[in-house]
DRENMIBA-839721 format. One record per residue (C-alpha): residue in one letter; x, y, z. Coordinates in steps of 0.05 Angstrom, whole numbers, plus 5000, padded with zeros to 4 digits. Layout:
# residues N
AXYZ/...
***
This chain:
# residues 270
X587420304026/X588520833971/X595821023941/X597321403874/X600221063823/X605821463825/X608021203905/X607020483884/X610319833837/X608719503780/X606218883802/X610118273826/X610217563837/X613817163901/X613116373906/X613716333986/X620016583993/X620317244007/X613617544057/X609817164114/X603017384125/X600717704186/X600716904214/X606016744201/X605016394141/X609316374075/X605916794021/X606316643949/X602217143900/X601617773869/X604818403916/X606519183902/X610819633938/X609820263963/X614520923966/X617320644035/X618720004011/X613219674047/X610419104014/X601618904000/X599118303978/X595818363905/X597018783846/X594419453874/X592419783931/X585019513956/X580819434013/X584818844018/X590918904014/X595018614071/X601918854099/X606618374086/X613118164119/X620718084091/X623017354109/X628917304155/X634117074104/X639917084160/X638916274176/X638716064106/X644316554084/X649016224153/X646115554129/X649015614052/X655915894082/X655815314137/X662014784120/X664114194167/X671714274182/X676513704215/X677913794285/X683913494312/X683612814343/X688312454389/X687711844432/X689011914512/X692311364561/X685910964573/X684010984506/X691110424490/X688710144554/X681709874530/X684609784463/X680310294411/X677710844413/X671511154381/X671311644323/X666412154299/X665012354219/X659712804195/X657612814131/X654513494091/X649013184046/X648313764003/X655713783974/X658313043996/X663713354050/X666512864104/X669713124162/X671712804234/X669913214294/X670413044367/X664212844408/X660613504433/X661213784356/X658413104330/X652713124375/X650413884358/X652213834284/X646813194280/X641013704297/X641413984223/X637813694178/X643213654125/X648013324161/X649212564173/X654012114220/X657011544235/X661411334298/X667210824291/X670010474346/X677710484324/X682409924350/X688310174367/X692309564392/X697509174362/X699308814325/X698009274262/X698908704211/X695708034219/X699507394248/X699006744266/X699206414335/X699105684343/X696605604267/X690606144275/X690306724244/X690107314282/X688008014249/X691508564272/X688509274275/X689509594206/X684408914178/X679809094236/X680209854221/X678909604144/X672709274156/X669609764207/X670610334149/X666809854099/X661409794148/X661510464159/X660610534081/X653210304084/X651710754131/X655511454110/X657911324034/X663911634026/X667411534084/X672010934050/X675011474009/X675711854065/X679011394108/X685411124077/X689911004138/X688210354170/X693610344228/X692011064245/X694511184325/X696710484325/X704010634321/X705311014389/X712610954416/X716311054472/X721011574470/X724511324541/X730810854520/X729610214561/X721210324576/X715410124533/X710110524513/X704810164564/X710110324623/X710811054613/X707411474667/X701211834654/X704112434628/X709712054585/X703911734559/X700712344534/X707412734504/X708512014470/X701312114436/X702212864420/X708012604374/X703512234322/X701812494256/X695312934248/X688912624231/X686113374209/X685613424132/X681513754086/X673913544075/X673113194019/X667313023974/X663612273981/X660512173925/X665512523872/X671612323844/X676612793818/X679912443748/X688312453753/X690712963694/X694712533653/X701413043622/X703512783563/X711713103552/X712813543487/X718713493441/X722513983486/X721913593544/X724412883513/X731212643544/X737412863497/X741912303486/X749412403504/X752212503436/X759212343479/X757311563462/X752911683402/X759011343344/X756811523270/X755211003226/X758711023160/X755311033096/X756710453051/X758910742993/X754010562939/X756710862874/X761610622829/X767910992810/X770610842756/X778910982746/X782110942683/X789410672682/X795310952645/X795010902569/X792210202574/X785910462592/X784409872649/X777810052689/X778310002764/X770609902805/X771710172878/X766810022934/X766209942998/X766009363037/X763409373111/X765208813147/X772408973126/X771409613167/X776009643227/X775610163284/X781910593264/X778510753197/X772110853238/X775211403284/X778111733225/X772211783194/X770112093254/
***
């Protein structure tokens, strides 16, 4: 092919990046442009040269913008029934993020390559706390929950700073005076559930921690004293005055003694 100088580029360089070749593989080398933007592999325009084509930057671009986000997560009926119930986290290798997502999410979100998970099977029963019956120790669920989330640990690391709340779901009431939880009807049950505290929060990073600014007060922001109690010290008087009597000239030394101080002269020094 033949082109003026004038219609074409200087010369430039691409690692892999930017053209496939007409099979669709990467090309890294020399390329030109021409007045229409077209791009050639090599430095000018030869017999050659090879029409190259831009790399579809919409999948990476979607990929860098992609962030896992916590979905919400509630228990149902049967889940109290059978005692747990099992929890999904993902995990964003590039930047640390942990989130928990429900099932269908989990299972899609695995197909990327960045992302990692781990499932949890959550107990839910009670006790929360452990007790003992008949002299054996019995753990209750927030120990159980404990030691799933350090197992989890060696499989997503992380997730132990993410997971904080042990007896998470645990704590279901009744809201019916004179009924348990357990005999509730169905859709009691689920209004009962609905009530508990959120599990959604923001995704946080595994592998970094954020230090605790430490803030120091200034001189302005010192407690004032209530002057109301504050009682002034007198000064011992340290000086000697000396008083000269009538014509016999007699010198008197004053001073001041302090345990001789009583409170009246105190207030009227005051």
């Amino acid at each position: 092919m033949y082109l003026p100088k004038i219609k074409i580029s200087l010369p430039k360089f691409t690692l892999g990046d930017l053209f496939d070749l007409p099979n669709g593989e990467d090309y890294s080398g020399y390329y030109f442009e021409d007045y229409k933007g077209n791009a050639y592999t090599g430095k000018e325009p030869s017999a050659t040269s090879t029409l190259l084509t831009p790399v579809d930057d919409t999948e990476a671009l979607l990929e860098e913008q992609y962030n896992i986000v916590t979905q919400s997560i509630k228990p149902k009926p049967i889940d109290y029934k059978r005692g747990f119930i099992t929890r999904y986290f993902l995990k964003d290798n590039r930047n640390g993020k942990i989130a928990e997502v429900k099932k269908n999410t989990f299972t899609e979100e695995l197909k990327k390559l960045f992302i990692k998970g781990v499932t949890i099977d959550w107990i839910i029963e009670k006790p929360v706390k452990d007790i003992i019956i008949e002299g054996n120790l019995f753990q209750g669920a927030a120990t159980r929950n404990k030691l799933k989330v350090q197992q989890a640990e060696q499989q997503l690391r992380g997730i132990s700073q993410y997971i904080t709340k042990y007896d998470e779901f645990v704590e279901v009431e009744s809201y019916e005076e004179g009924y348990s939880f357990e005999e509730l009807p169905y859709k009691q049950k689920v209004e009962a559930i609905n009530l508990l505290p959120s599990n959604i929060q923001k995704p946080v990073s595994g592998s970094i921690e954020t230090p605790k600014k430490v803030i120091k007060p200034s001189v302005d922001t010192l407690p004032v004293p209530d002057t109301e109690f504050i009682r002034k010290k007198p000064k011992p008087l340290n000086t000697r005055t000396k008083l000269r009597g009538g014509g016999g000239g007699e010198e008197r030394i004053l001073g001041f003694d302090e345990n001789t101080f009583n409170s009246n002269q105190e207030e009227q020094l005051l």
